[in-house]
C-alpha positions in Angstrom: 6.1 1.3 5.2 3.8 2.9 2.9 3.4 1.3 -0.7 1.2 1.9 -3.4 -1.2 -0.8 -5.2 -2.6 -0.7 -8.2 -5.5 -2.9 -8.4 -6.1 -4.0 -12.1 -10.0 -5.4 -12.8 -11.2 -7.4 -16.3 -14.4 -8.4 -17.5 -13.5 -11.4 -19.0 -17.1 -11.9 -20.3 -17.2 -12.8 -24.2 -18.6 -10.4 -26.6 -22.6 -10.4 -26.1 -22.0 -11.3 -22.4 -22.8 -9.8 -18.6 -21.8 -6.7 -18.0 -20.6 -5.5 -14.7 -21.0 -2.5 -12.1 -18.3 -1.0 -10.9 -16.2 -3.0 -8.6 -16.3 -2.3 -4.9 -13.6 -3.5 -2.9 -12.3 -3.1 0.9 -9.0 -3.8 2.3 -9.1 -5.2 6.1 -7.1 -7.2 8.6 -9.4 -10.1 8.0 -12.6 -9.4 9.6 -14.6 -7.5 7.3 -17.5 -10.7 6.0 -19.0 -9.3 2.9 -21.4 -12.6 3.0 -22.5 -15.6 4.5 -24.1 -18.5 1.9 -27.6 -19.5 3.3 -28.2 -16.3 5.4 -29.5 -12.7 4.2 -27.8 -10.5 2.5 -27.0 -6.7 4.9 -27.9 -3.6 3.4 -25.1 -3.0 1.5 -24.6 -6.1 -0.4 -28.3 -5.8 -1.6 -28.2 -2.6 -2.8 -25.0 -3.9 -4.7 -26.7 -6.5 -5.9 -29.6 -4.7 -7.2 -28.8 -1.8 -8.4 -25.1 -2.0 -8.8 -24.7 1.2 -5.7 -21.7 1.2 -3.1 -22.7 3.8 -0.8 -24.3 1.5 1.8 -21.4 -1.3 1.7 -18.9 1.9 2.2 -20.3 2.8 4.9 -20.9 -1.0 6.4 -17.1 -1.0 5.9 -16.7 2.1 7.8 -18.3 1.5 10.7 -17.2 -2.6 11.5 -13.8 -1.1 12.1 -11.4 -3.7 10.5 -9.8 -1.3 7.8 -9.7 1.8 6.4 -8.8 1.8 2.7 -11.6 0.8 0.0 -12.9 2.4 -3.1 -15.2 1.9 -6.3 -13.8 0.8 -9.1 -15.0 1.8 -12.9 -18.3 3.5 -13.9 -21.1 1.6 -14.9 -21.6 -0.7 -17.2 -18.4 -2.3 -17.2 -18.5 -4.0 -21.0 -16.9 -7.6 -21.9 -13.3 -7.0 -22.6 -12.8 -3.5 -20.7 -9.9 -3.4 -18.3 -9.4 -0.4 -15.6 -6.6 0.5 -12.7 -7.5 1.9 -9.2 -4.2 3.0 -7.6 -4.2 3.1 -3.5 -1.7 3.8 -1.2 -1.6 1.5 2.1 0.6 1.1 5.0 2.1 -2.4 4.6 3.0 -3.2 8.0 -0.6 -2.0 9.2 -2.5 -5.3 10.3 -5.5 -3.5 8.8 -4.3 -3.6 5.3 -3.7 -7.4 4.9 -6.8 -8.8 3.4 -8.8 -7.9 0.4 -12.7 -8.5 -0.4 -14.5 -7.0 -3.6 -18.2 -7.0 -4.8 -20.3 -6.4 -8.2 -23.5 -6.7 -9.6 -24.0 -8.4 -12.9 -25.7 -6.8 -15.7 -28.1 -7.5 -16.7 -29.8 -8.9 -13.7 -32.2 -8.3 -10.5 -30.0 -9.1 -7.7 -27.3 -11.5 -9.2 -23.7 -10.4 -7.7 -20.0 -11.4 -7.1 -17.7 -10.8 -4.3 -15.8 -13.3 -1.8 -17.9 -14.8 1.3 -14.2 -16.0 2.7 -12.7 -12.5 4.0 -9.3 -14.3 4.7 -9.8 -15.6 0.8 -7.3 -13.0 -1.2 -4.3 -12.0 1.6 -2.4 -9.3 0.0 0.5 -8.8 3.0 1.5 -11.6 5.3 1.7 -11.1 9.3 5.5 -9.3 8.6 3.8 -7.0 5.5 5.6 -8.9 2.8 3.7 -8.1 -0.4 1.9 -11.2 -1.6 -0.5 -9.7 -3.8 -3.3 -11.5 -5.7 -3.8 -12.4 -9.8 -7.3 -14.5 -9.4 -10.2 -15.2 -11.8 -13.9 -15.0 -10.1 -16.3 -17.7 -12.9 -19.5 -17.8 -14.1 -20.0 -21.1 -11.2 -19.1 -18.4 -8.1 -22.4 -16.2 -9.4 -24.7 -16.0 -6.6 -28.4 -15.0 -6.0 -28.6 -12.6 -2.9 -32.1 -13.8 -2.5 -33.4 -10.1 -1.9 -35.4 -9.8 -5.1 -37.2 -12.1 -7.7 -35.4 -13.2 -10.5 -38.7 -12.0 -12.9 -36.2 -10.2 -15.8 -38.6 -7.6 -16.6 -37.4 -4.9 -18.2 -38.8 -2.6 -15.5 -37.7 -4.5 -12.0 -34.0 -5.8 -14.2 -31.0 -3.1 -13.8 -29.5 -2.5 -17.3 -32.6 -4.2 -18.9 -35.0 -0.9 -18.6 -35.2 -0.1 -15.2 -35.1 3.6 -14.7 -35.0 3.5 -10.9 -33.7 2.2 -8.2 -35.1 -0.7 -5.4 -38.2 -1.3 -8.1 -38.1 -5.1 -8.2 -40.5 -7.5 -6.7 -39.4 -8.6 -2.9 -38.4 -11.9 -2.1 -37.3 -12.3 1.2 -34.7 -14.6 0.7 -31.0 -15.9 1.4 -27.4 -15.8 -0.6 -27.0 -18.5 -2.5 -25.9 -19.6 -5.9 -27.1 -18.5 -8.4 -28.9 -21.0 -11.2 -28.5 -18.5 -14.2 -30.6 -16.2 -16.5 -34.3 -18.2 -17.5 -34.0 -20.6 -20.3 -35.2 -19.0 -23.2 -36.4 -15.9 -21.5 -36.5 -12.3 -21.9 -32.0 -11.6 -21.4 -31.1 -14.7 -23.1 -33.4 -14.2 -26.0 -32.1 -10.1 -26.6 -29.3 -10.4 -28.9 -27.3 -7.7 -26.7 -26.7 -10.9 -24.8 -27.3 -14.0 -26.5 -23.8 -15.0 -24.5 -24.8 -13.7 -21.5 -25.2 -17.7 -20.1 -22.8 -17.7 -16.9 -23.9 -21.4 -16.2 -21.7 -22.1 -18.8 -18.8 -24.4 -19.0 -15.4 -22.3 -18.7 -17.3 -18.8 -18.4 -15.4 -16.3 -16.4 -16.9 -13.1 -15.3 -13.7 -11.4 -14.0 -9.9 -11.2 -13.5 -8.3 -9.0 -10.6 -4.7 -8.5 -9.8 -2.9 -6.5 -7.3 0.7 -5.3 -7.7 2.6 -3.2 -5.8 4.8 -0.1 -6.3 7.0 0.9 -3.4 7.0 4.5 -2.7 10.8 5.8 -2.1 10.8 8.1 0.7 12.4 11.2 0.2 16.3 11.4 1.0 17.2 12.6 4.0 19.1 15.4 3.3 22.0 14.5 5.7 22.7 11.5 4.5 26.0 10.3 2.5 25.0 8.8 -0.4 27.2 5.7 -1.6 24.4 4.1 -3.8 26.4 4.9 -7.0 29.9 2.7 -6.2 30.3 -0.6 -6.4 32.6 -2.0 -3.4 35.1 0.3 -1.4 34.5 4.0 -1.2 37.4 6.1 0.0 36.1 9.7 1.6 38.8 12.1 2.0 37.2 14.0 4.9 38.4 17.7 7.3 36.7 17.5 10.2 36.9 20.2 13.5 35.4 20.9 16.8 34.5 23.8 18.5 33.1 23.3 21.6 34.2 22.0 25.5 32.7 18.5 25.1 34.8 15.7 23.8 32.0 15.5 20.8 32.6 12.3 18.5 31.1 11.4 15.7 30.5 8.1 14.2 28.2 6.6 11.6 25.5 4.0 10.7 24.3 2.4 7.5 20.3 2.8 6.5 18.3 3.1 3.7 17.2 6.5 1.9 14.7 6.8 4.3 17.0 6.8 7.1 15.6 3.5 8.4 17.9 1.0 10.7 17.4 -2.3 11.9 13.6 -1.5 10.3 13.0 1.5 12.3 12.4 5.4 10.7 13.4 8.5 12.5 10.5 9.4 14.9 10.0 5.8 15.6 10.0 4.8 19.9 13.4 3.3 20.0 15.4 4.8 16.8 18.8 6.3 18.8 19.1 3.0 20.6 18.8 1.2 17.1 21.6 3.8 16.2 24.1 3.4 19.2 23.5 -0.7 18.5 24.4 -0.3 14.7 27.4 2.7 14.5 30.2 1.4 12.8 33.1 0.0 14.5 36.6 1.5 13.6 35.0 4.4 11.7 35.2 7.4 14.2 36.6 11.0 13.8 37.5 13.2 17.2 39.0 16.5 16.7 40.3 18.3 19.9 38.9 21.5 20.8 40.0 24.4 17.9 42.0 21.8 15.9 41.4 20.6 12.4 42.1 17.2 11.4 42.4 15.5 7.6 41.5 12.0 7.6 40.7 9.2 5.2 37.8 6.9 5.5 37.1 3.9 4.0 33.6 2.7 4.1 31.2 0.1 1.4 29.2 1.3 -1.4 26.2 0.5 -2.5 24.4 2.1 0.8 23.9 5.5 2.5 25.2 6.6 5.9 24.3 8.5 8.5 26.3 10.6 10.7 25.7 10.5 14.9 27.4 13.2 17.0 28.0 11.4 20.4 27.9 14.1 22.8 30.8 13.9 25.3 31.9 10.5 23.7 28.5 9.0 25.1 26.6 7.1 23.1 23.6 7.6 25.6 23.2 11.1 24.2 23.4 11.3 20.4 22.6 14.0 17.6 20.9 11.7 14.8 18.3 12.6 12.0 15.8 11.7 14.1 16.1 14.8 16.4 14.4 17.0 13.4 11.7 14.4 13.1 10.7 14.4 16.8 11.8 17.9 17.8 14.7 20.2 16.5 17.2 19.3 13.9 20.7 19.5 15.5 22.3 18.4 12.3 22.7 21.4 9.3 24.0 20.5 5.6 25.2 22.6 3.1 26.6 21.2 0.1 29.2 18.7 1.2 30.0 20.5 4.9 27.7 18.9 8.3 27.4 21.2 11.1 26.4 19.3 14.9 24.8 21.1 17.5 25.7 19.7 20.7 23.4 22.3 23.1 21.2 24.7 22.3 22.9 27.9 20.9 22.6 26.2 17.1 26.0 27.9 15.9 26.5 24.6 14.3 30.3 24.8 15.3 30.4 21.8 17.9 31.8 19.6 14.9 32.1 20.6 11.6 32.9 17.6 8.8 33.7 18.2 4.9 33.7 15.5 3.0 36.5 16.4 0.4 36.1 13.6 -2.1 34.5 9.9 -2.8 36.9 7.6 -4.7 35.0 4.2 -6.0 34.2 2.2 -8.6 31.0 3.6 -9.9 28.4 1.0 -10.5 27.6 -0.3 -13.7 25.1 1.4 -16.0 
């Protein structure tokens, strides 16, 4: 089931405090590792870390294969205080869109950075794409060093300090590890820009993201009787006729507005046999040959229904919604009259049903 998440980020820095790029992030089924403490940092994440770019993690993510949503987040400099959305659209029961990672560089710096060295860390679907989301806070204390360049903060080798371009620092040839903060005294402490820059600080948090999520409603299928708006019993005062030499009978199922039962969608391996296994006992029309029959029907509200032409009485060879998904439509609407097609001539005349009326409670306001 597609959904769409909106992925909030904060810079929860005080005023006078780091500053952030903008926020890369990755969506996987849990094998994508952004990091590993104690080793070097890939491409990517030093480039992130550096200079704040996302080209080179992108593609990282790309090519190991575990997912195939991500995205950048923001423009830089992210200020203290500054809140932005990034709105996505995953398939929820995809294995591949279970796990979340993230990564920033902080401002001013030479190659401090966050992001989570855990890839199972922040699990946004469980194993049966429940929504689980995430609301989590990244402090000052899970700063780290990637190691790749000295920590010298001058204002031509720092990014956001005076650098003007790119990969200019001193190397350093080193690992990921925590970082020990800005120097004591020294050149980014000392700018009042950002006298509270100090992430080493007790209780200093560098950013807040939450995920939320906004199912997207599939578009009604056209052919389906809508019941949503009663509350309890709905009486259908329905004509119904047949023209055509098979015993045609038609019968219905409950779904969703995306014609979904028993979790599957039209076009999915499997959907008529979900039908014949979920047609409603009791509820079936038959017609003979040129006759017209008036019937009532009483079925629950609150639901939509879909109608399912057994051909010949079988239920081994139905007309459902999901023939126009996987092939031809057999089933025709217009207004409140179905037309079935049991063959192939598509005169729409092998059962004809009006629905005359719908008498319910309507549900409250």
């Amino acid at each position: 089931m597609q959904t769409q998440l909106t992925i909030s980020i904060q810079n929860l820095a005080p005023e006078n405090g780091t500053f952030l790029t903008p926020v890369w992030f990755g969506i996987h089924d849990g094998g994508f590792d952004t990091y590993d403490r104690g080793r070097p940092a890939s491409l990517g994440l030093e480039q992130i870390a550096e200079d704040g770019t996302t080209g080179t993690i992108s593609t990282e993510f790309d090519l190991a294969g575990f997912g195939t949503v991500q995205g950048t987040i923001g423009e830089a400099p992210i200020a203290p205080g500054e809140t932005l959305e990034f709105e996505v659209i995953v398939d929820a029961d995809d294995p591949t869109s279970r796990y979340f990672n993230y990564a920033s560089m902080i401002l001013p710096s030479n190659d401090f950075f966050i992001a989570n060295g855990n890839e199972l860390a922040h699990e946004i679907f469980d194993a049966d794409g429940n929504f689980i989301g995430a609301d989590f806070i990244v402090p000052g204390a899970a700063v780290l060093d990637a190691g790749t360049e000295v920590n010298d903060e001058l204002p031509e080798t720092t990014a956001f300090f005076g650098q003007s371009a790119p990969n200019t620092g001193t190397t350093e040839n080193g690992v990921i590890q925590l970082a020990e903060g800005f120097i004591p005294d020294g050149r980014i402490l000392s700018e009042p820009m950002f006298a509270e820059a100090d992430f080493t600080a007790p209780d200093y948090e560098v950013l807040r993201i939450t995920i939320t999520e906004t199912p997207i409603d599939a578009p009604v299928f056209p052919e389906l009787i809508d019941l949503t708006g009663f509350d309890g019993d709905v009486t259908a005062e329905v004509t119904f006729t047949r023209e055509a030499a098979f015993d045609n009978l038609l019968q219905f199922y409950e779904t969703d507005a995306a014609g979904r039962v028993a979790g599957l969608a039209p076009g999915d391996a499997g959907y008529e046999a979900a039908v014949a296994a979920n047609l409603i006992d009791g509820v079936e029309l038959f017609a003979n040959n040129l006759a017209t029959v008036d019937q009532s029907l009483v079925l629950a509200g609150g639901t939509y229904y879909a109608p399912a032409l057994l051909v010949d009485g079988n239920p081994d060879n139905l007309v459902t919604i999901d023939d126009g998904v996987t092939g031809i439509g057999r089933i025709q609407r217009e207004d409140n009259v179905w037309g079935f097609e049991d063959l192939t001539d598509f005169d729409f005349n092998d059962f004809v049903l009006t629905v005359n009326s719908l008498d319910g409670t309507p549900t409250a306001a």
